[in-house]
N, C-alpha and C positions, 0 to 999 in steps of 0.2 A: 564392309571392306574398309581398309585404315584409309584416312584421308592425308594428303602432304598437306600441311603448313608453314608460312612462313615462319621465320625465322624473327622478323619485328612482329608479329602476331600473337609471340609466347612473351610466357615470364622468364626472359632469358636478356639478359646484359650482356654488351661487349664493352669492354674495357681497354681502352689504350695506356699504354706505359705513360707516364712522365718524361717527356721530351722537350723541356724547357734548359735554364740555363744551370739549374743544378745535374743535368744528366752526369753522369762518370766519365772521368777520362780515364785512358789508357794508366794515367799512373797515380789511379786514384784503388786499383785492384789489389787485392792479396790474396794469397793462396791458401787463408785460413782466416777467416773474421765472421764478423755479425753476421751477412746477411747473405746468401748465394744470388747473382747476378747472372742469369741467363745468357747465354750466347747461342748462335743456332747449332753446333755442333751438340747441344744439350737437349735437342724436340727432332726426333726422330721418327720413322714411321711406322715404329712399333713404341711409342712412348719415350719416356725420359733417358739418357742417358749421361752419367754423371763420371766417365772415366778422365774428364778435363774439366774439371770448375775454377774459377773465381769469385772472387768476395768483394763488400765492399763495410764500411763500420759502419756501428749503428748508426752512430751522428751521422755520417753522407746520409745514410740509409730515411733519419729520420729528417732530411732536408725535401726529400721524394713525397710526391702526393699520387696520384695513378700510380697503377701497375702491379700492387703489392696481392700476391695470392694468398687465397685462404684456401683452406681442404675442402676440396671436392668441385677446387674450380678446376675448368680446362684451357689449355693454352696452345693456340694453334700460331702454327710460322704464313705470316701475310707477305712475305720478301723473303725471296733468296729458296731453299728449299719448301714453296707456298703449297699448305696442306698438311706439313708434317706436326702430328697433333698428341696433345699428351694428357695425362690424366692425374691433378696434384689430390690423392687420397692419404690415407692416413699411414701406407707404407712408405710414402716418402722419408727419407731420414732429416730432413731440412724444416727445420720451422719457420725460418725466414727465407724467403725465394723472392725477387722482382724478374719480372719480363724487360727484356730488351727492344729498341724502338721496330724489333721488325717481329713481334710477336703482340697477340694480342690476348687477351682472358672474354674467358667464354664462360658466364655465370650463369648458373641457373636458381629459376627461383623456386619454392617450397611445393608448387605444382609439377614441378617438372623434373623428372628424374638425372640428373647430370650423365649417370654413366650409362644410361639409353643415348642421351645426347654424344658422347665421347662418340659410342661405335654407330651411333647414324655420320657421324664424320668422319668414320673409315669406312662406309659402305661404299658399294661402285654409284649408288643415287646420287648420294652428298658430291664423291670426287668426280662423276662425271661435271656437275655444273659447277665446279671448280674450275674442270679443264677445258670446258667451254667457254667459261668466262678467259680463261688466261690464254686459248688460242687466239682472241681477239684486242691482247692485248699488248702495245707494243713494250712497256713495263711490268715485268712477271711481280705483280703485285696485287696483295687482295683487300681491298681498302673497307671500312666499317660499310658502308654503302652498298659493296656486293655482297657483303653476308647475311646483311638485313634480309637479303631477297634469296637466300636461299635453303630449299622446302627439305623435310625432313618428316618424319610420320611420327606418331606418338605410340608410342608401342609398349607391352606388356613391358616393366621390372625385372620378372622372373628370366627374360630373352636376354637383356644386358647381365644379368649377375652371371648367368651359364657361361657368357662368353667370356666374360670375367676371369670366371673361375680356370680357364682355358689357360688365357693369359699369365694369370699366377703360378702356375705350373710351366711354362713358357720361361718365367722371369729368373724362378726356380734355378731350372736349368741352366740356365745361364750362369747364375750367381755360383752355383754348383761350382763350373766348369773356370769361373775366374778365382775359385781359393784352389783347384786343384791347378790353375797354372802357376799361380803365386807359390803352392808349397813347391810346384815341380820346381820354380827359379830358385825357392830359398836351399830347395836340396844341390842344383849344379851346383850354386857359388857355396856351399860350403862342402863339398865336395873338390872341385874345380880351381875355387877362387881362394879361400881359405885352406885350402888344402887337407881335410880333416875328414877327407877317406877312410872308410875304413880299412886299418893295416891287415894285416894276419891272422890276428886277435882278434879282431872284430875294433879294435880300440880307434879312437880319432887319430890319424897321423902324424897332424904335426902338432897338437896337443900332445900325444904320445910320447912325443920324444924325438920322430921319425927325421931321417937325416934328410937337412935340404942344404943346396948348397947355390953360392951366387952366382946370377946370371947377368953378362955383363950386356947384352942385347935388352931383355925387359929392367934392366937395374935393380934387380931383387931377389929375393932368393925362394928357390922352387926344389921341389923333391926332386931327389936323388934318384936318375937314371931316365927322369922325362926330359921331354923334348922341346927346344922351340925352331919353329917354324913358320910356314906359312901357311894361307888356308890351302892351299892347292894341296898339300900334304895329306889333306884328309877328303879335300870335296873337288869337284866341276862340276862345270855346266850341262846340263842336255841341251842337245844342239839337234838334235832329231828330230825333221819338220817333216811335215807330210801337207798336200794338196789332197784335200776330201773336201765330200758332201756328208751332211746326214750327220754331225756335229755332237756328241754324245760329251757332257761333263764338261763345254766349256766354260775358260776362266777368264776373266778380265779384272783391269785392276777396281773396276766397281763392285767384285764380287765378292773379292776380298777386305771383310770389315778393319774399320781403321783400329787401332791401338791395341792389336793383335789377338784381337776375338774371334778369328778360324774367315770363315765365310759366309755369305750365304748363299741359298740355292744356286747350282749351278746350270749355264743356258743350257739349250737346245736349240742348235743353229743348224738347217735346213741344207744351206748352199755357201760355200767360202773358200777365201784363201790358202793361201801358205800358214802355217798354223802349228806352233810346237808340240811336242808330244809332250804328257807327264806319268809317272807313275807311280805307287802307293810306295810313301814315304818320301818320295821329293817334297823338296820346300819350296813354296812356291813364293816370292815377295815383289810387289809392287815399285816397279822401276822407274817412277817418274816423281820428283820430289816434291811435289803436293800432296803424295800418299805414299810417303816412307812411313815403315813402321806397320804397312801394312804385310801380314806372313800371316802363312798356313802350312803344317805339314800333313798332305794328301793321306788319306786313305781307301782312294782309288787309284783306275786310271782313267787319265782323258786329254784333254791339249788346251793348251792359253794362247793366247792375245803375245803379240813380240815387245808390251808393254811390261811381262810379267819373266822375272828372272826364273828360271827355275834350274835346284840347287840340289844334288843329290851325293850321298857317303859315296866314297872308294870302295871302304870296306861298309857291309851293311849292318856289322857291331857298331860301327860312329854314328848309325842313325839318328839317334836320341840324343849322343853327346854334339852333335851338328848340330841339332835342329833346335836346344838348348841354348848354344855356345851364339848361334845367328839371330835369337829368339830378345837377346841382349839388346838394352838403349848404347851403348857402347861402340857395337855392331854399325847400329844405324848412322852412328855420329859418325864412324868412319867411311862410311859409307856417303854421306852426306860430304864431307869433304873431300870427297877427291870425285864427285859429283862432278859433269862436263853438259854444257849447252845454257844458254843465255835465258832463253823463255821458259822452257820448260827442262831444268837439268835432269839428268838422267846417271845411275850410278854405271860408274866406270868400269866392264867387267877385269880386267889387268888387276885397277888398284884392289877391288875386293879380291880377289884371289892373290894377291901380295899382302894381306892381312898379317900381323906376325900373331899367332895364338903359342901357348904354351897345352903340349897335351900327351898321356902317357903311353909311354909304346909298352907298357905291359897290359894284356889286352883283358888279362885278368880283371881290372877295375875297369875296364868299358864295357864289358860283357855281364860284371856285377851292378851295373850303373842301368844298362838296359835292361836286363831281370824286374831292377827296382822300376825301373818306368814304365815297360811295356801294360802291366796293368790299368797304370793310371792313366793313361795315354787312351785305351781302348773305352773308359769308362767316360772321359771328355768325347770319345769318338762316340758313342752309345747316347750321352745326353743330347749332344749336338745333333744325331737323326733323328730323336723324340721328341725335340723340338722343333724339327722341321716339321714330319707329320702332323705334330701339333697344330702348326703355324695352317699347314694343310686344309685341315678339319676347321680350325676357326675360320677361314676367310672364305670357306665353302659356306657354312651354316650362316655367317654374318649376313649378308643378305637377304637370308629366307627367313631370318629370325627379325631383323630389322624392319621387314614389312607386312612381315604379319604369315605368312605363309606358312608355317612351322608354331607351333607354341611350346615353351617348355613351364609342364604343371609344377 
């Protein structure tokens, strides 16, 4: 039978950042240089994610002593989200990475296999004595001192790569699902924004030639026979609440990932309140401005939290060009401004539905527009379940593979 040991018992280093007087300030960052400088929005709990980085040059970079990762270290968050744990291998695209003071590197050495170590630190063994140590602590903080002391098994190679292998298919998916939302944004705005619809012909329309003429509300000039308006023109609200038990597909604004990556799993709530209804094609967006920016458009139904706007067409041709047009950084910034509440604002349903949009009442190009997207749309819907089930299957197997109960030859 596999034995736990600790954690100072192996050839395993922890490493702390450089937290002296060289650390980086605030505007010492850029949005493109030497070296990537971690923040905790970057160690998640399914590994790294890079949809918000900064930098810092090499000079800063080369004034730092701790903290600097090499491949096939791992780096766990000891403050603030404590546990959330990542894996620096050779798919990273960054060659330069340092940890920030509330992360730490988890080295291992030539005995010890790193990415057994990684998923013994998503096991429920690892995160239980995580979350017994942090129940007794009145600073949610995991200092060098309690990870020394905590046990983990030594376990086959072949158990980590399987799960591995999971994961990369997991990542896949993802990566997939973020160039099909980037084309769908480059196809609205040059449909939408730039106006270079296809005319009649099939030809780009205001490349074309296509007549636009000036609008003295947006100050510019827009094709011949559309509209401007407001959002209410094309969307409302569901307002449809219902009091139940037994809670199937709920949403909250934790479930909705940030920087418009869909969601993930949704609850199953037993016994509850007042409670919105949704359904398949609403947009669902997070209404508290510490998590703008967070949207999904449903393809179910089921009910949210009264923290989550949800957003549905008049007509169900503007499905796509809504959920598009709301899908926008634009959007949110409007949104964000006329934002109401001191501590925690909250967008103002009036001013968002006073939005001014421009949009065509020939229903010909919304209904050509939807054709073009419903595809791609189903195919983000398609990777995003095979990645759940995924998700499924690894965190079932992660534990019987972790300690030994399962072997894969």
């Amino acid at each position: 039978m596999l034995q736990l040991s600790k954690i100072a018992d192996l050839d395993i280093q922890l490493i702390d950042g450089d937290r002296g007087e060289n650390y980086p300030s605030r505007d010492e960052f850029y949005e493109n240089e030497y070296c990537l400088f971690l923040d905790a929005n970057n160690i998640t709990s399914n590994g790294f994610d890079f949809s918000t980085t900064h930098f810092i040059t090499k000079e800063k970079d080369s004034k730092l002593r701790n903290g600097k990762l090499q491949r096939n270290d791992i780096v766990i968050m000891t403050r603030g989200s404590v546990g959330n744990i990542a894996f620096y291998d050779n798919s990273i695209m960054y060659s330069n990475i340092r940890i920030n003071s509330g992360m730490l590197i988890i080295r291992c050495g030539k005995s010890i296999s790193p990415l057994n170590v990684y998923y013994q630190f998503k096991s429920p063994i690892v995160l239980k004595q995580i979350n017994d140590f942090m129940s007794g602590s009145v600073q949610k903080q995991l200092p060098v001192s309690i990870l020394k002391e905590i046990k983990i098994f030594t376990c086959s190679k072949n158990n980590a790569n399987f799960l591995k292998l999971i994961d990369d298919k997991i990542a896949l998916n993802n990566k997939t699902n973020t160039e099909l939302e980037n084309m769908a944004k480059t196809i609205y705005d040059y449909w939408f924004s730039q106006f270079d619809f296809p005319d009649k012909n099939s030809h780009p329309y205001k490349t074309s030639g296509g007549q636009m003429v000036y609008n003295e509300i947006l100050k510019r000039e827009i094709p011949a026979g559309w509209e401007v308006g407001k959002l209410s023109d094309i969307a409302e609200f569901s307002t449809e609440t219902t009091n139940t038990e037994n809670i199937q597909n709920y949403i909250t604004t934790d479930n909705i990932l940030p920087n418009k990556q869909g969601i993930t799993k949704a609850e199953y709530i037993p016994a509850y309140g007042n409670v919105l209804r949704y359904e398949e094609y609403d947009i669902l967006i997070a209404n508290i401005r510490p998590y703008f920016k967070k949207i999904w458009l449903s393809n179910t139904n089921g009910m949210c939290s009264n923290d989550v706007l949800c957003i549905k067409a008049k007509n169900s041709a503007y499905k796509f060009f809504l959920y598009r047009l709301l899908w926008r950084d634009d959007f949110f910034d409007y949104v964000l401004k006329g934002a109401k509440g001191s501590k925690m604002p909250r967008g103002d349903k009036n001013h968002i539905m006073a939005m001014p949009i421009v949009f065509p009442n020939n229903e010909d190009i919304i209904e050509s527009f939807d054709t073009f997207f419903t595809p791609l749309q189903n195919q983000i819907w398609k990777n995003q379940k095979e990645a759940e089930e995924l998700t499924k299957l690894r965190d079932y197997l992660l534990p019987l593979l972790m300690n030994g109960q399962i072997e894969v030859k």
